[in-house]
N, C-alpha and C positions, 0 to 999 in steps of 0.2 A: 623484425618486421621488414627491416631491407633489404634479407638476403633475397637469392635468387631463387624463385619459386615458394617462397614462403606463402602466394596467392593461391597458389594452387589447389590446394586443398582447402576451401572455401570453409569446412564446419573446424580444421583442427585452426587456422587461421582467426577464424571469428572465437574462438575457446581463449586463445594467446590474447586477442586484442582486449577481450572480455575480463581477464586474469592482470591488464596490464593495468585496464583502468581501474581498477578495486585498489591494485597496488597507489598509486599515483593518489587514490582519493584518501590514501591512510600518509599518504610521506608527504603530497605538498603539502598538506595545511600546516604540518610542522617545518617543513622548512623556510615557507614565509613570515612564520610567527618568530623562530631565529633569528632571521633576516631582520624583521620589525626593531625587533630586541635591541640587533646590533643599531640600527639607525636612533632610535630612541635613547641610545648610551652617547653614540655620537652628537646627538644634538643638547643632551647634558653639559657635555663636557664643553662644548662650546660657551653654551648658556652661559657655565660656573667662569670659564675664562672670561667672556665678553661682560660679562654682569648684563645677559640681557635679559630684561623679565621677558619680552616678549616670545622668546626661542621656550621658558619655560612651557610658556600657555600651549605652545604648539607641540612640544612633548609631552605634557601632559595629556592633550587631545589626543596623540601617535598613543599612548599608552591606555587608554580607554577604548580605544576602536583594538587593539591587542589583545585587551580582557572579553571583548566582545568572540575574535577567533578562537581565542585559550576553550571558552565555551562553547565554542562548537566542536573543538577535539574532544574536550571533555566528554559530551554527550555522544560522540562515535565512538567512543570505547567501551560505553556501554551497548553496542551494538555483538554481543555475545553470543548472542541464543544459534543454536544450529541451526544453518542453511542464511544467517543473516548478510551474511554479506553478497548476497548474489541476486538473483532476478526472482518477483515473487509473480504470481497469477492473483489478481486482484479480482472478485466475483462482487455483485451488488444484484440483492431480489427484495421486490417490493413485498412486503407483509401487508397488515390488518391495516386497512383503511380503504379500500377499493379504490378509486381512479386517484384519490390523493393520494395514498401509497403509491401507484406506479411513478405519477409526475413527481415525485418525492423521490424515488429511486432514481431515475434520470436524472434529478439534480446533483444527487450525490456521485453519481456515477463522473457527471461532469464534474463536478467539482475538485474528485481524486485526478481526473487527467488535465485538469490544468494545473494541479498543484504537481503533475508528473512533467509537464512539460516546464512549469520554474525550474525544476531540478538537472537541466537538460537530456531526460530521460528520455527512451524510445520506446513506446507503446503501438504493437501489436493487438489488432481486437482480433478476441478470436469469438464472443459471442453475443448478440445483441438480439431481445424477443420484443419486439415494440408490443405494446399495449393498442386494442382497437381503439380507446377513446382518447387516450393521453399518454403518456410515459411512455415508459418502455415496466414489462413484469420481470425483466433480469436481461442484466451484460456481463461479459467479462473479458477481458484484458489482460496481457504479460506485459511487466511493467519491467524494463531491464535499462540494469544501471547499480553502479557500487550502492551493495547495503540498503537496496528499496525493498525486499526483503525484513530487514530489520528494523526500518524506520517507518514502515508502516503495520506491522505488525500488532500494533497497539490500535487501529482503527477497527480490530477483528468484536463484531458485535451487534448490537441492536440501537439505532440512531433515530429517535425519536424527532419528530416534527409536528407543532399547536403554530398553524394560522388559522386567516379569516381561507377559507377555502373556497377556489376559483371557481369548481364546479359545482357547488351550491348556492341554489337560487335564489335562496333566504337570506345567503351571505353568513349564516353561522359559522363558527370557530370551529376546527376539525382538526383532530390529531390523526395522523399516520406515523407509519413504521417500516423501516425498510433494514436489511441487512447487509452487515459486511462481512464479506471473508478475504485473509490475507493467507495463501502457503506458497513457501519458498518450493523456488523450482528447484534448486540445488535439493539432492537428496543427501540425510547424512551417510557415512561409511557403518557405521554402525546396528544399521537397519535396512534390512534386504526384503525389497519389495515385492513380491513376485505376483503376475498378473498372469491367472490361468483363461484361459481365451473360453474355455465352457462355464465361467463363472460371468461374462459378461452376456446381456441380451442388448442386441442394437437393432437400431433403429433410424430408416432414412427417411429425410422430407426436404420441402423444396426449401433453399434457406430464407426465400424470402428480399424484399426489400423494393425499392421503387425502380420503374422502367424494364426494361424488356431484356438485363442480362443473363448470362448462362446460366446463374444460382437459379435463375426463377423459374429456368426451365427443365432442369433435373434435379434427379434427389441428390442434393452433393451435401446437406444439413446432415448429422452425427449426432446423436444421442445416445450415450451409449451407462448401462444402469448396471450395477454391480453387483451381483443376485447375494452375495454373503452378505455386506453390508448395506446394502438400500442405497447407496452411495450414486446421482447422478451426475454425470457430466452431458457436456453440448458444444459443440464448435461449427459456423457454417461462416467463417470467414473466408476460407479459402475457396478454391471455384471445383477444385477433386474432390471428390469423398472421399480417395485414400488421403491424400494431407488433411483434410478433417477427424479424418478416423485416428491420424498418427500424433495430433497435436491433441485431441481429445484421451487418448491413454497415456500421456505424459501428464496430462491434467488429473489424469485418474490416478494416476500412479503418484502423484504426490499429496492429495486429498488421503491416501491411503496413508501413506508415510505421516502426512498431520494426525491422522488418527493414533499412528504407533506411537506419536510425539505426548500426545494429549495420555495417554493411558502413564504416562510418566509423570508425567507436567500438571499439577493439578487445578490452578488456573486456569490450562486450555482444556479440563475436560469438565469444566463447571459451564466452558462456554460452548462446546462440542457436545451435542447430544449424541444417541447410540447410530445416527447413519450418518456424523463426520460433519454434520451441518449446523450453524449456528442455531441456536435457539432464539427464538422468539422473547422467551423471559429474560433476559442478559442485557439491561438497557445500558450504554454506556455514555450515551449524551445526548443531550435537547439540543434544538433548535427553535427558539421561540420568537413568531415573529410577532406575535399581535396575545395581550393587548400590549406588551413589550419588548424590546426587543434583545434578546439574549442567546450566546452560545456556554453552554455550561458541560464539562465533563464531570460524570456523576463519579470516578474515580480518584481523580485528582483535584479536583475541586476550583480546576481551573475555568476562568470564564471572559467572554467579551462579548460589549454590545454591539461590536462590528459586524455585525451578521453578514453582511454584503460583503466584504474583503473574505472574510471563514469560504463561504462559497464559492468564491474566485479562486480558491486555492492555496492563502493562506493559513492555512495549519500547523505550521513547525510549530506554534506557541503550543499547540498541545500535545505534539510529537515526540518533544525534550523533554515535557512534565511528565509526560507518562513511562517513558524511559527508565527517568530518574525515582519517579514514584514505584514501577516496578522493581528497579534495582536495591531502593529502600527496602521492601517489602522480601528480596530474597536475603538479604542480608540479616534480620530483621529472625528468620526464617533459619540460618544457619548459625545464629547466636543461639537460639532457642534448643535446636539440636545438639548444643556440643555442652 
């Protein structure tokens, strides 16, 4: 990254910087936890000389915050599946509930970008359709950073929410439904994707948004539908319609590649219906605020009544269950075969 001119080529540069930190997120954690190891032997051996209990307590403590990292490398090694280690496009559409679905979708939608931003990942919107009355009816984002890809890969589904509902005037309880999609933008080697240009029908419009800028005053919005598979995408991030158009078929092109994936993977094609898109029937977790308060994964069986942390963006408690519950299940799966 020092040499000279190594800036110059701005996309093969940013690929290098991109490829360094994936590395860096697979070697430090082990080599601090060696490190730990070694400090933690060192203040043993003190201990055993000095006879001090107190040095024990304190390696004891160094060696329980140790068991805490070990587990976090643990769970990134099961970070396996193709395209995981790389940069995913994260999509969120509001389903069956009308205006509570939307503002249900926008929660969620929030919710993945600040649990993106604990990670210190970098998020690109590339699509956001506000709702007239509330929410937004769908956003999406490229979420890039080591392995975001793989780590949230397990969020891909149908995320159920029972409050008292804001926009009913009776104040009854109301469930909504909203959807996630997770595909890695890294495409495998393995499956070659090819996008025939008379197989797409597109479509422009104004992208939208508040005050008087340029999005609002040309069609630079992208919608572009994928006449073999039903398959849509959308991007009106950018202020061109060609960078819409171009970030919108790298979007398409690997919605495609999820599909080649799914047609392998039977997991992702219980959750993948026939045009690449989550299904509505595939619940994978509550959110219950009223008359209790609870987050519950229907797969792993994990749960808390932290609703308000869940929301804010702590999720790794269910990111690593589900990891590890998936990996249960392929193994589980390859016993049974042999």
């Amino acid at each position: 990254m020092n040499a000279e001119g190594f800036w110059d080529n701005q996309e093969s540069a940013q690929k290098t910087v991109g490829n360094m930190k994936r590395v860096k997120a697979q070697v430090d954690p082990i080599r601090k936890l060696l490190a730990k190891f070694d400090d933690i032997q060192a203040m043993l051996d003190l201990a055993n000389e000095a006879e001090d209990e107190a040095t024990f307590v304190e390696a004891e403590k160094e060696l329980s915050a140790a068991e805490q990292v070990y587990d976090k490398i643990e769970t990134q090694a099961l970070l396996n599946e193709p395209g995981d280690e790389g940069n995913c496009y994260l999509s969120v559409q509001a389903g069956t509930g009308g205006t509570d679905a939307c503002d249900w979708a926008q929660t969620l939608f929030e919710m993945y970008m600040r649990w993106a931003r604990k990670q210190d990942f970098d998020i690109e919107m590339i699509d956001y359709q506000e709702d007239e009355v509330a929410g937004i009816r769908s956003a999406a984002a490229l979420i890039k950073g080591p392995f975001a890809a793989g780590l949230l890969r397990g969020e891909v589904g149908t995320h159920r929410l029972v409050r008292i509902s804001p926009f009913n005037a009776a104040g009854k309880r109301q469930t909504a439904f909203a959807s996630v999609d997770v595909v890695p933008e890294a495409m495998a080697d393995d499956i070659d994707i090819e996008i025939n240009e008379a197989d797409l029908d597109l479509n422009f419009s104004r992208a939208g948004g508040k005050g008087g800028q340029n999005v609002n005053k040309v069609e630079s919005a992208v919608r572009i539908t994928h006449i073999p598979t039903g398959v849509v995408v959308s991007c009106r991030s950018e202020r061109s319609q060609h960078q819409n158009r171009a970030i919108a078929i790298e979007m398409l092109r690997a919605k495609l590649y999820q599909m080649e994936r799914a047609k392998r993977d039977e997991e992702l094609a219980r959750l993948y219906g026939a045009k690449g898109e989550v299904g509505f029937g595939h619940q994978i977790r509550n959110y219950v605020l009223n008359p209790y308060t609870m987050v519950k994964d229907a797969r792993t069986g994990v749960e808390t009544s932290h609703v308000e942390n869940v929301l804010a963006g702590e999720i790794d408690e269910f990111i690593e269950a589900y990891l590890k519950w998936h990996h249960g299940k392929k193994t589980q799966a390859a016993k049974a075969a042999e």
